[in-house]
C-alpha positions in Angstrom: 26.6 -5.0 4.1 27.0 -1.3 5.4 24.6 0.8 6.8 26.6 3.9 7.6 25.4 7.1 5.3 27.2 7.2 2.0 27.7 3.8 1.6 27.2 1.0 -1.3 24.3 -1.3 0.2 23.4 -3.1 -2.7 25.7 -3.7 -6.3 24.9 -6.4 -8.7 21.5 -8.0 -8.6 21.4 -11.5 -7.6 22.0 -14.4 -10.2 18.7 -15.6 -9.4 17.4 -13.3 -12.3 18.8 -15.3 -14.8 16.5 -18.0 -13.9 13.9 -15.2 -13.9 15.4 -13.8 -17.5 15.3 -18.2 -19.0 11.6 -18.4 -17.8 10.6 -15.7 -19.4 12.3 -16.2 -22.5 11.3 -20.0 -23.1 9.6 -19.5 -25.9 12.6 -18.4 -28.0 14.5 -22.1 -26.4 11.2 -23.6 -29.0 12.5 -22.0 -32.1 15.8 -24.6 -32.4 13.0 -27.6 -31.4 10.8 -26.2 -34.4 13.7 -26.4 -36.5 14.0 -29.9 -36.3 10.3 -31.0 -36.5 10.3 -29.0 -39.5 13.5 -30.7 -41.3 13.2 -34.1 -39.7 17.0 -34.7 -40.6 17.1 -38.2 -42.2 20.9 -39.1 -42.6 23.9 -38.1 -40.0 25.0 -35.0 -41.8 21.5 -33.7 -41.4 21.5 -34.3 -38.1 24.7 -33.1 -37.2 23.9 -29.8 -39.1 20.3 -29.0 -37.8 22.1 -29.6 -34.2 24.2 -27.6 -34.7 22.4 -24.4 -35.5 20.2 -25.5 -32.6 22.8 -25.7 -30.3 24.1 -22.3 -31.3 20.8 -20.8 -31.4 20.4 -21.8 -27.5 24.1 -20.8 -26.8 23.0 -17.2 -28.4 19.9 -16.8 -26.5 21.7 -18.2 -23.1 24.5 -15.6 -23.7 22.7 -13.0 -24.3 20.3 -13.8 -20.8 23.6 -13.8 -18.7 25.2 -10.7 -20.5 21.9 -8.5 -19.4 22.2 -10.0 -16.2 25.8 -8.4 -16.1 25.2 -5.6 -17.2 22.4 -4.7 -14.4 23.3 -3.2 -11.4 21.7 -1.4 -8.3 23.2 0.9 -6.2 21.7 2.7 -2.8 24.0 5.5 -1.3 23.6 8.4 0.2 20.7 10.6 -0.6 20.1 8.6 -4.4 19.7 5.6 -5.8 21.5 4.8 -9.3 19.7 2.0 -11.6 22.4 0.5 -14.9 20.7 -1.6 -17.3 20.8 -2.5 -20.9 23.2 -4.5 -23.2 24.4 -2.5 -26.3 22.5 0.9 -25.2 23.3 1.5 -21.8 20.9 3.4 -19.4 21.9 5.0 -16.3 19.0 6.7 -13.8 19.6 8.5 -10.9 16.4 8.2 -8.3 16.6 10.9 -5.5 15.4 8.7 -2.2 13.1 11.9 -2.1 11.5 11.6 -5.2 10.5 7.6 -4.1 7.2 7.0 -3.0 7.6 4.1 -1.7 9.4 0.5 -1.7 8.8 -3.5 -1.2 10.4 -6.3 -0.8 9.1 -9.6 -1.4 10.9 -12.8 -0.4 8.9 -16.0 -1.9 10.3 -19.3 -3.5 13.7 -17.2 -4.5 14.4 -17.3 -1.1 15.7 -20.6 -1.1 18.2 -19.2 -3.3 19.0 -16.5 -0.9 17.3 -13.7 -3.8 14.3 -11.4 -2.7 12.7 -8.9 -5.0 13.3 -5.2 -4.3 10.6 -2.8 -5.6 11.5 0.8 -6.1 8.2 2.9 -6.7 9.2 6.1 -8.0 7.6 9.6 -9.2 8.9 9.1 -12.6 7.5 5.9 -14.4 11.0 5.3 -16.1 12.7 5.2 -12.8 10.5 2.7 -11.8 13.1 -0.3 -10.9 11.9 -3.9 -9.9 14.8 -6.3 -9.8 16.0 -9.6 -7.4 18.7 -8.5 -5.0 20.4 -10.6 -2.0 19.2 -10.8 1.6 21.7 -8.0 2.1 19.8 -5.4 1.1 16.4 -4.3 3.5 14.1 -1.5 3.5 15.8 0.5 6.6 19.1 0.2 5.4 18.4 2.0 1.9 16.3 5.3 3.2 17.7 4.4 7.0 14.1 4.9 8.6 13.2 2.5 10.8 10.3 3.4 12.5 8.2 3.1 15.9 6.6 0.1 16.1 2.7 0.7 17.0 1.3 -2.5 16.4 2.3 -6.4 16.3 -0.7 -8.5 14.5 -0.7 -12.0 16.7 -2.0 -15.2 15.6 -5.6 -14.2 15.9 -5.0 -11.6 13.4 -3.3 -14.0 11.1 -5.9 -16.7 10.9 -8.8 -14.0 10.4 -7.3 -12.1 7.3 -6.5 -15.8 6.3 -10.0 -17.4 6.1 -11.2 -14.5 5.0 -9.3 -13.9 2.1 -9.2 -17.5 1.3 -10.9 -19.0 -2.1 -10.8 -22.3 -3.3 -10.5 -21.2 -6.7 -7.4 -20.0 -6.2 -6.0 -23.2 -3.9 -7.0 -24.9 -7.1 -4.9 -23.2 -9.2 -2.0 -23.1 -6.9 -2.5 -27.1 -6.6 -2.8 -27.6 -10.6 0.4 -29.3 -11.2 -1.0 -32.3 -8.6 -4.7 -31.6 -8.8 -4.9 -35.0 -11.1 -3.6 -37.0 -8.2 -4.5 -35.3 -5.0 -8.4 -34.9 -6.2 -8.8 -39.0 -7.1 -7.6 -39.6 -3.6 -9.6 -36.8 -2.1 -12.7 -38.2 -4.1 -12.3 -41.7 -3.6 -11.4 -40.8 0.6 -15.2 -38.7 1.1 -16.7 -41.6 -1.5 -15.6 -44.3 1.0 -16.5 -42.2 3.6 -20.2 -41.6 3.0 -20.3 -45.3 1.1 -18.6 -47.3 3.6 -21.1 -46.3 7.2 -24.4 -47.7 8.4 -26.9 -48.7 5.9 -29.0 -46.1 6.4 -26.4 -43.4 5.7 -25.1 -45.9 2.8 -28.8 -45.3 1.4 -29.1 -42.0 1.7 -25.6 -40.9 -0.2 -26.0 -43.4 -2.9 -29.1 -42.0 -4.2 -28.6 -38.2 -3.0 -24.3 -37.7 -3.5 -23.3 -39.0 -6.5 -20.0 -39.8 -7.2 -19.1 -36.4 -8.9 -20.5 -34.5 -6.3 -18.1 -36.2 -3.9 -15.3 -35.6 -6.3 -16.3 -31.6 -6.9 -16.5 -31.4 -2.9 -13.0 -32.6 -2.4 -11.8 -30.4 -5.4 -12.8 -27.3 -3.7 -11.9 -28.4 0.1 -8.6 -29.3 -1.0 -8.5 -25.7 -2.8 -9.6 -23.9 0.0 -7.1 -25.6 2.6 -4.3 -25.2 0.2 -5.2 -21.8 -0.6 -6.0 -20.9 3.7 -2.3 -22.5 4.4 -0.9 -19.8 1.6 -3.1 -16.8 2.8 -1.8 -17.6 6.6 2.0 -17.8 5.9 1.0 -14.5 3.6 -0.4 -12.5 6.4 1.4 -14.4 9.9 3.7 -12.1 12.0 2.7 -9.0 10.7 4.0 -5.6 12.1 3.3 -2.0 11.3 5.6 0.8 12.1 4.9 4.5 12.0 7.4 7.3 11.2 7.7 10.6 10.0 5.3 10.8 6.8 5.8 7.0 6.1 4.2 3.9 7.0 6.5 0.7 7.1 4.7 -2.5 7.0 6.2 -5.9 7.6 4.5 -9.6 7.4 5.1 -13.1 6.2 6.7 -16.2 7.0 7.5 -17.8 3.7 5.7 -15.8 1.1 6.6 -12.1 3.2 6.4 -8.5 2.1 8.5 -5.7 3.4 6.5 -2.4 2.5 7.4 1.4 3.3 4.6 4.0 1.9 5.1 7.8 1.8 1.5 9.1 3.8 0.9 11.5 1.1 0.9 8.5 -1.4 -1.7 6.8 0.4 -5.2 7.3 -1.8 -7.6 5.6 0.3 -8.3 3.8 3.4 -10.8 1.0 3.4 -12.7 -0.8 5.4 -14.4 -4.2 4.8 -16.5 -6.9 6.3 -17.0 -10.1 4.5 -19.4 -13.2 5.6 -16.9 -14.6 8.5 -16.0 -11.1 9.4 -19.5 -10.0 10.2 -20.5 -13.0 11.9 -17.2 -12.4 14.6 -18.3 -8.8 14.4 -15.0 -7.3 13.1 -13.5 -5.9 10.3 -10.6 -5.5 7.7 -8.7 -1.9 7.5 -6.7 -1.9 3.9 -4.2 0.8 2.6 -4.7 1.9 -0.9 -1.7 3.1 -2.6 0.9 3.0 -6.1 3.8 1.0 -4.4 1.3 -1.7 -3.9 0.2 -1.6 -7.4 3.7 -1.8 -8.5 3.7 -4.9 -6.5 0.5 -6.6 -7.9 -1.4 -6.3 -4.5 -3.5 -3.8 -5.0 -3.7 -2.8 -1.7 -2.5 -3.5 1.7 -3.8 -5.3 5.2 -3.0 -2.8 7.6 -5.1 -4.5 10.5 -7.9 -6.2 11.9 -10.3 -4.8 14.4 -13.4 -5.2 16.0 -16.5 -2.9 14.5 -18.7 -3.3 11.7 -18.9 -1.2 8.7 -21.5 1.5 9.4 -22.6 4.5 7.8 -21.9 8.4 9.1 -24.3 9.7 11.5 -26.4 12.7 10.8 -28.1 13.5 7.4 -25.5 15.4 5.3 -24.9 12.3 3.3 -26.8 10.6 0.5 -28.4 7.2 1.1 -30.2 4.6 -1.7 -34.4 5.5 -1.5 -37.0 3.2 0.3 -38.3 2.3 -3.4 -34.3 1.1 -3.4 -35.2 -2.5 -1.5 -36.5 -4.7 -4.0 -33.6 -3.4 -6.4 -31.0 -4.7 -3.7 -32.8 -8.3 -3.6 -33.8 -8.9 -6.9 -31.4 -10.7 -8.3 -31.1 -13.4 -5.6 -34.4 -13.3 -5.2 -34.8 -14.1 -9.0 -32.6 -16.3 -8.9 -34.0 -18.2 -5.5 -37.4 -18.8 -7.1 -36.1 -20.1 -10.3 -34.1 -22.4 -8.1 -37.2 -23.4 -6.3 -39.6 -23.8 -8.9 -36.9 -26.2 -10.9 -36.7 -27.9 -7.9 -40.0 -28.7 -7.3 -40.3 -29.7 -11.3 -37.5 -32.3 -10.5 -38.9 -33.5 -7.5 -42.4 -34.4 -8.9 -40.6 -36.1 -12.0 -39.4 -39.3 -10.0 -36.5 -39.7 -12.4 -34.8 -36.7 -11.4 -34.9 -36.4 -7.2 -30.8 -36.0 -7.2 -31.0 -33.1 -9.3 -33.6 -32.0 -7.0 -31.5 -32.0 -4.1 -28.7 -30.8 -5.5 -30.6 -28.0 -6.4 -31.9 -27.4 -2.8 -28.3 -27.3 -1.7 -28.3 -23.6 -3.0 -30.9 -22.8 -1.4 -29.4 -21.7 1.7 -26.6 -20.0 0.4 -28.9 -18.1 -2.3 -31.3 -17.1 1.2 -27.9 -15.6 2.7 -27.2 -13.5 -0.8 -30.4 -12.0 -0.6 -30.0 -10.9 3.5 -26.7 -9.9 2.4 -28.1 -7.7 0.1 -30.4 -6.3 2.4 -27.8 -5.8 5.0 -25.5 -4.1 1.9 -28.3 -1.5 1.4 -28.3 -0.1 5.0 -24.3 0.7 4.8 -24.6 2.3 1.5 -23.6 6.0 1.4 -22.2 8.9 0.0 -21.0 12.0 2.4 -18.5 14.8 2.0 -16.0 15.2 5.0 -13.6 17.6 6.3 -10.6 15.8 4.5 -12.2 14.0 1.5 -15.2 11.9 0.7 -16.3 8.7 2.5 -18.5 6.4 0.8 -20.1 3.0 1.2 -20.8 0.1 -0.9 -20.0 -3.7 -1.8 -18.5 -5.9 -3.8 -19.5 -9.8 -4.3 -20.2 -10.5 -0.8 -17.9 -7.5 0.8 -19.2 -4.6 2.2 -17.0 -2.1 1.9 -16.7 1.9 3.5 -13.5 3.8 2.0 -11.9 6.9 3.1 -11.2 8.9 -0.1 -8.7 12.3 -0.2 -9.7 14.7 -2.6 -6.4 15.6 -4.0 -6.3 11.2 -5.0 -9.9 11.4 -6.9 -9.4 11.9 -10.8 -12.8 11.4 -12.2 -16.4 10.9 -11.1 -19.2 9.9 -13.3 -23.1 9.5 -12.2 -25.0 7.2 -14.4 -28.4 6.4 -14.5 -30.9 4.0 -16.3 -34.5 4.7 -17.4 -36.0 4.0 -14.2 -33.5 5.8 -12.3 -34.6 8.9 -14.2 -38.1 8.8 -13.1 -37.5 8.1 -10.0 -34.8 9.7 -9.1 -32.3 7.6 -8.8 -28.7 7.0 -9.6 -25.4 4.9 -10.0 -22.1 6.9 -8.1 -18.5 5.9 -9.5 -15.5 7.4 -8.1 -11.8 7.0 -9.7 -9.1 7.5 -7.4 -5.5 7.1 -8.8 -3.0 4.4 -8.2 -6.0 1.6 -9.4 -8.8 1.6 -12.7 -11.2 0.3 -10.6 -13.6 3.0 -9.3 -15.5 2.6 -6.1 -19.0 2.1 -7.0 -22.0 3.4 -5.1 -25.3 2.0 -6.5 -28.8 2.9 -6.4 -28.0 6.4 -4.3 -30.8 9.6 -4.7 -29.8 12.1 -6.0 -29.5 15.7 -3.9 -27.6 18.6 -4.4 -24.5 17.7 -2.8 -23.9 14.7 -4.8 -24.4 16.9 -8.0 -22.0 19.5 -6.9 -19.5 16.7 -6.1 -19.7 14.8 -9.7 -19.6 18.7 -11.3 -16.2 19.4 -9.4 -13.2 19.9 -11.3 -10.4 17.1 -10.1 -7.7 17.6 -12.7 
């Protein structure tokens, strides 16, 4: 590979994409298999001659994967980047590294095959290239900017954005191909376990943990360890680098990410604070931009630090009403007493004491909702600021305070449901670009600066 100015850094993508190009063209390998089931040749001719075309139907669509393989290339010189595709109608773009606003690399399972994939995130959605390349190729080396390093994220970091981005959910589906085999011995392992001790405890699990709850528990614990070893090899030995007007970010052992943003790309800035993150009394600082769209992230970790997720001081910004608190609350709190009163139903009928105390298991966790709720409603805001608009709400149980810049907000709306006109009230959502999810900002009272805001013209 060269580095110096001028030079080729990157030619022909990397072969892995025609494993890339077979997988996502399987379903034409079925139509030679369909073929045959529909036929069913009886004698040898048959046979020979429905193989045939089967055969040649593969070898057609196996050709034509490697020929757009060949016909792709990548070039990074000088102050451009060329992008060749197609078969029959060839197409031929010429990015200007200026024009970028930003790039990624990812290196996951291709790795072992010595492939990463390069993500160009240009101005013009046509220019837009996304293609595997060898280890060669690196995010200096194409716009040669390497950046002052101004922070290394350590282990603490690592195991922090880990947990707390962990779900089990998602363990399970990373785990689905052995989730058969790994749950029975997970379930059988906690059965034994609670089964097999003194007779008291033996008593006590074999009329309140029934088998399946055993086998649900170990579904979700091995989830969530399978998905907390992914999030930590995600997120381990991180760095961040600052340049002029770009941001490079590095992190990842196995699964890592190589990211370079342009500063005026950057929409928003976040801040969040889920359930472990409060309790250690820090929080979660994201970046907000296209080029990690592009790369089906969203948004970006930039770092963890201690704080909590608090509202402006002073009174120039717009808060939810007193009358606001039951609103927070009332769905856990609807959902706590049905909880409760089913409960106690089960209870009294002697037949059904475990679905009793499976139902007090949620309890707790529906008590915590409902003071997260609470909590949510103090570090809800709306306030205009010198360079844009900060706001506070949540999501599930994330509180969340974002850093907005007027020239990345495309539309506002402010809703508001019969109550909210009586009293006053009203539901703030924010569209920045680069995502389709707005920021939402319930239950706020209206004032005159929030109505100026929503009646500004952002296009």
């Amino acid at each position: 590979m060269k580095t110096a100015e001028g030079a080729e850094v990157s030619r022909r993508i990397h072969s892995f994409t025609v494993a890339v190009f077979l997988y996502r063209n399987a379903f034409l390998l079925l139509i030679p298999l369909l073929q045959y089931m529909i036929f069913m040749p009886e004698t040898l001719w048959d046979m020979v001659r429905s193989g045939s075309s089967s055969i040649i139907s593969a070898a057609l669509i196996i050709t034509y994967i490697i020929l757009k393989y060949k016909s792709t290339y990548l070039y990074a010189d000088g102050s451009k980047i060329r992008y060749i595709r197609g078969i029959y109608f060839k197409r031929s773009s010429v990015i200007p590294k200026r024009s970028l606003n930003g790039a990624a690399i990812r290196r996951g399972i291709a790795r072992i095959f010595g492939a990463e994939l390069l993500t160009l995130d240009a101005a013009v959605v046509d220019q837009t290239a996304s293609e595997y390349v060898g280890f060669d190729c690196s995010i200096a080396d194409i716009f040669n900017k390497e950046g002052e390093i101004v922070k290394k994220c350590g282990l603490p970091h690592s195991l922090i954005a880990a947990a707390d981005t962990t779900s089990a959910l998602s363990g399970l589906l990373l785990s689905i191909p052995f989730i058969n085999r790994s749950a029975a011995v997970a379930g059988d392992a906690i059965s034994d376990g609670f089964y097999g001790g003194i007779d008291f405890w033996t008593g006590v699990a074999s009329r309140l943990l029934p088998p399946a709850v055993a086998y649900i528990s170990a579904f979700f614990a091995a989830g969530y360890l399978i998905a907390f070893i992914y999030e930590l090899l995600k997120h381990i030995n991180g760095e961040i680098r600052l340049g002029d007007g770009f941001i490079r970010i590095r992190r990842g052992f196995i699964w890592s990410l190589e990211l370079l943003l342009r500063e005026d790309e950057i929409s928003a800035c976040t801040s969040e604070q889920g359930l472990l993150c409060m309790i250690l009394g820090i929080k979660k600082l994201f970046l907000l931009s296209g080029t990690g769209k592009k790369t089906k992230s969203g948004r970006e970790l930039l770092s963890v630090c201690k704080g909590a997720v608090s509202p402006p001081a002073g009174e120039g910004c717009a808060r939810p009403s007193r009358s606001s608190v039951f609103s927070f609350m009332l769905l856990p709190l609807a959902l706590l007493f049905a909880v409760v009163c089913s409960a106690f139903y089960f209870w009294l009928n002697k037949m059904y004491i475990p679905l009793a105390i499976i139902q007090c298991i949620a309890i707790p966790y529906l008590l915590i909702w409902t003071l997260f709720r609470i909590a949510a409603r103090e570090r809800t805001y709306f306030a205009l600021t010198s360079s844009g608009v900060s706001l506070g709400t949540y999501r599930g149980l994330r509180i969340i305070s974002a850093e907005l810049c007027l020239d990345a907000i495309t539309r506002t709306e402010l809703r508001q449901n019969p109550l909210q006109r009586l009293n006053g009230g009203c539901n703030l959502r924010v569209y920045v670009r680069n995502t389709s999810r707005p920021f939402k900002v319930k239950r706020l009272k209206i004032d005159d600066e929030l109505l100026n805001f929503t009646r500004r013209d952002f296009s």
